[in-house]
C-alpha positions in Angstrom: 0.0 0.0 0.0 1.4 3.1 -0.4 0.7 6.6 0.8 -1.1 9.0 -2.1 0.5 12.4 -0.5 4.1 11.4 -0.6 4.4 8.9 -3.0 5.6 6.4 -0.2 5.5 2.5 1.2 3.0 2.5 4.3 5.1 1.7 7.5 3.7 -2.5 7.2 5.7 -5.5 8.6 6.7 -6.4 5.3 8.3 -2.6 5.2 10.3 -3.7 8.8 11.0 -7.5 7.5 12.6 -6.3 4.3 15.0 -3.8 5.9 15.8 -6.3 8.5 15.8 -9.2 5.9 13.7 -11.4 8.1 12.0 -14.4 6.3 9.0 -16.4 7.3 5.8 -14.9 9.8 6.3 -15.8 13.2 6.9 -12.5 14.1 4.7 -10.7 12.2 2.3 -10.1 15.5 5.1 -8.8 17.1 6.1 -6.4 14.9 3.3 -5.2 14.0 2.9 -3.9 18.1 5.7 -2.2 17.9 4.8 -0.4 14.6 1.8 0.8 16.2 3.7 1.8 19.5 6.3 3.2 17.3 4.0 5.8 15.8 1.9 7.0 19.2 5.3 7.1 20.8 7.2 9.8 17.9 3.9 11.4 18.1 3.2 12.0 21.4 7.3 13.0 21.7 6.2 15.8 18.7 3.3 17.0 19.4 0.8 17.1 22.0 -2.4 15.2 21.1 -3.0 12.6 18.3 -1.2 12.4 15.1 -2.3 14.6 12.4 -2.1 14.1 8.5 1.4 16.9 7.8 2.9 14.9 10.7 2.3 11.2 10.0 3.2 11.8 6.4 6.3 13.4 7.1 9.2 11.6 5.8 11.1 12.5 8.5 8.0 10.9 11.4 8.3 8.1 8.9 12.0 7.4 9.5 11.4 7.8 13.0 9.2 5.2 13.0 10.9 2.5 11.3 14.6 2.9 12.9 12.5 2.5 16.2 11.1 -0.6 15.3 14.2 -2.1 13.9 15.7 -0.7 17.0 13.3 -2.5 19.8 13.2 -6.2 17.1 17.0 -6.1 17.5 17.1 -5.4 20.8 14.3 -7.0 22.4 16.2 -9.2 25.0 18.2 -6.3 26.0 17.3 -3.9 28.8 17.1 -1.0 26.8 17.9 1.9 28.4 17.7 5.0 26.1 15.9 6.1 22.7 18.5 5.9 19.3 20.0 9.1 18.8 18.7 9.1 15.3 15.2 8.8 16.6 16.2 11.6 19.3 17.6 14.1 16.4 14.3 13.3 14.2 11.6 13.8 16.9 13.7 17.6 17.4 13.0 18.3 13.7 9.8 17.7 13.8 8.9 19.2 17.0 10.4 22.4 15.5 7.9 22.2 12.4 4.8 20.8 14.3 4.7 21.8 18.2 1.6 24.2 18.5 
Protein backbone atom coordinates (compact mmCIF):
# COMPACT_ATOMS: atom_id res chain seq x y z
CA UNK A 1 0.00 0.00 0.00
CA UNK A 2 1.37 3.10 -0.42
CA UNK A 3 0.74 6.61 0.85
CA UNK A 4 -1.07 8.98 -2.08
CA UNK A 5 0.53 12.43 -0.51
CA UNK A 6 4.08 11.38 -0.61
CA UNK A 7 4.42 8.88 -2.98
CA UNK A 8 5.56 6.44 -0.17
CA UNK A 9 5.50 2.52 1.19
CA UNK A 10 2.98 2.54 4.33
CA UNK A 11 5.14 1.70 7.51
CA UNK A 12 3.74 -2.46 7.22
CA UNK A 13 5.69 -5.48 8.61
CA UNK A 14 6.71 -6.43 5.32
CA UNK A 15 8.33 -2.58 5.22
CA UNK A 16 10.30 -3.71 8.80
CA UNK A 17 10.96 -7.47 7.49
CA UNK A 18 12.63 -6.29 4.28
CA UNK A 19 15.03 -3.78 5.85
CA UNK A 20 15.76 -6.27 8.53
CA UNK A 21 15.83 -9.21 5.94
CA UNK A 22 13.72 -11.39 8.08
CA UNK A 23 12.02 -14.40 6.27
CA UNK A 24 9.00 -16.45 7.31
CA UNK A 25 5.77 -14.89 9.80
CA UNK A 26 6.27 -15.79 13.22
CA UNK A 27 6.89 -12.49 14.07
CA UNK A 28 4.65 -10.72 12.19
CA UNK A 29 2.32 -10.13 15.46
CA UNK A 30 5.13 -8.83 17.12
CA UNK A 31 6.15 -6.39 14.94
CA UNK A 32 3.30 -5.22 14.03
CA UNK A 33 2.94 -3.89 18.08
CA UNK A 34 5.69 -2.17 17.92
CA UNK A 35 4.82 -0.36 14.61
CA UNK A 36 1.83 0.76 16.24
CA UNK A 37 3.66 1.83 19.52
CA UNK A 38 6.31 3.21 17.29
CA UNK A 39 4.00 5.81 15.79
CA UNK A 40 1.92 6.96 19.20
CA UNK A 41 5.31 7.10 20.78
CA UNK A 42 7.19 9.76 17.86
CA UNK A 43 3.90 11.41 18.07
CA UNK A 44 3.23 12.01 21.43
CA UNK A 45 7.29 13.04 21.66
CA UNK A 46 6.17 15.77 18.68
CA UNK A 47 3.32 17.03 19.36
CA UNK A 48 0.79 17.10 22.02
CA UNK A 49 -2.44 15.17 21.08
CA UNK A 50 -2.95 12.64 18.26
CA UNK A 51 -1.17 12.37 15.07
CA UNK A 52 -2.33 14.55 12.41
CA UNK A 53 -2.08 14.13 8.53
CA UNK A 54 1.40 16.87 7.75
CA UNK A 55 2.86 14.92 10.70
CA UNK A 56 2.27 11.19 9.98
CA UNK A 57 3.15 11.76 6.37
CA UNK A 58 6.28 13.43 7.06
CA UNK A 59 9.23 11.63 5.83
CA UNK A 60 11.08 12.45 8.52
CA UNK A 61 8.02 10.87 11.36
CA UNK A 62 8.27 8.05 8.92
CA UNK A 63 12.03 7.38 9.51
CA UNK A 64 11.37 7.77 13.03
CA UNK A 65 9.17 5.18 13.05
CA UNK A 66 10.88 2.54 11.28
CA UNK A 67 14.64 2.91 12.86
CA UNK A 68 12.54 2.51 16.15
CA UNK A 69 11.06 -0.56 15.33
CA UNK A 70 14.24 -2.11 13.92
CA UNK A 71 15.72 -0.68 17.00
CA UNK A 72 13.34 -2.53 19.77
CA UNK A 73 13.21 -6.17 17.13
CA UNK A 74 16.98 -6.11 17.45
CA UNK A 75 17.14 -5.43 20.81
CA UNK A 76 14.27 -6.97 22.37
CA UNK A 77 16.25 -9.22 25.02
CA UNK A 78 18.21 -6.27 25.95
CA UNK A 79 17.35 -3.85 28.80
CA UNK A 80 17.10 -0.95 26.79
CA UNK A 81 17.93 1.91 28.40
CA UNK A 82 17.72 5.01 26.06
CA UNK A 83 15.95 6.13 22.69
CA UNK A 84 18.50 5.85 19.30
CA UNK A 85 19.96 9.10 18.78
CA UNK A 86 18.72 9.10 15.27
CA UNK A 87 15.23 8.83 16.64
CA UNK A 88 16.21 11.60 19.29
CA UNK A 89 17.56 14.15 16.39
CA UNK A 90 14.31 13.33 14.19
CA UNK A 91 11.63 13.82 16.87
CA UNK A 92 13.72 17.64 17.40
CA UNK A 93 12.99 18.29 13.74
CA UNK A 94 9.79 17.75 13.82
CA UNK A 95 8.93 19.25 17.02
CA UNK A 96 10.35 22.37 15.53
CA UNK A 97 7.87 22.25 12.43
CA UNK A 98 4.77 20.81 14.28
CA UNK A 99 4.72 21.77 18.18
CA UNK A 100 1.60 24.19 18.51
Amino acid sequence: MTDTINNQPEISVDTIKDALRIDGNEDDVLIQSYIDTAKEYVANAVIDGSASEPLTSSRKYRLAVIILVQFWYSNRATDIKQTPYQVRSLIQQLRGKFWK
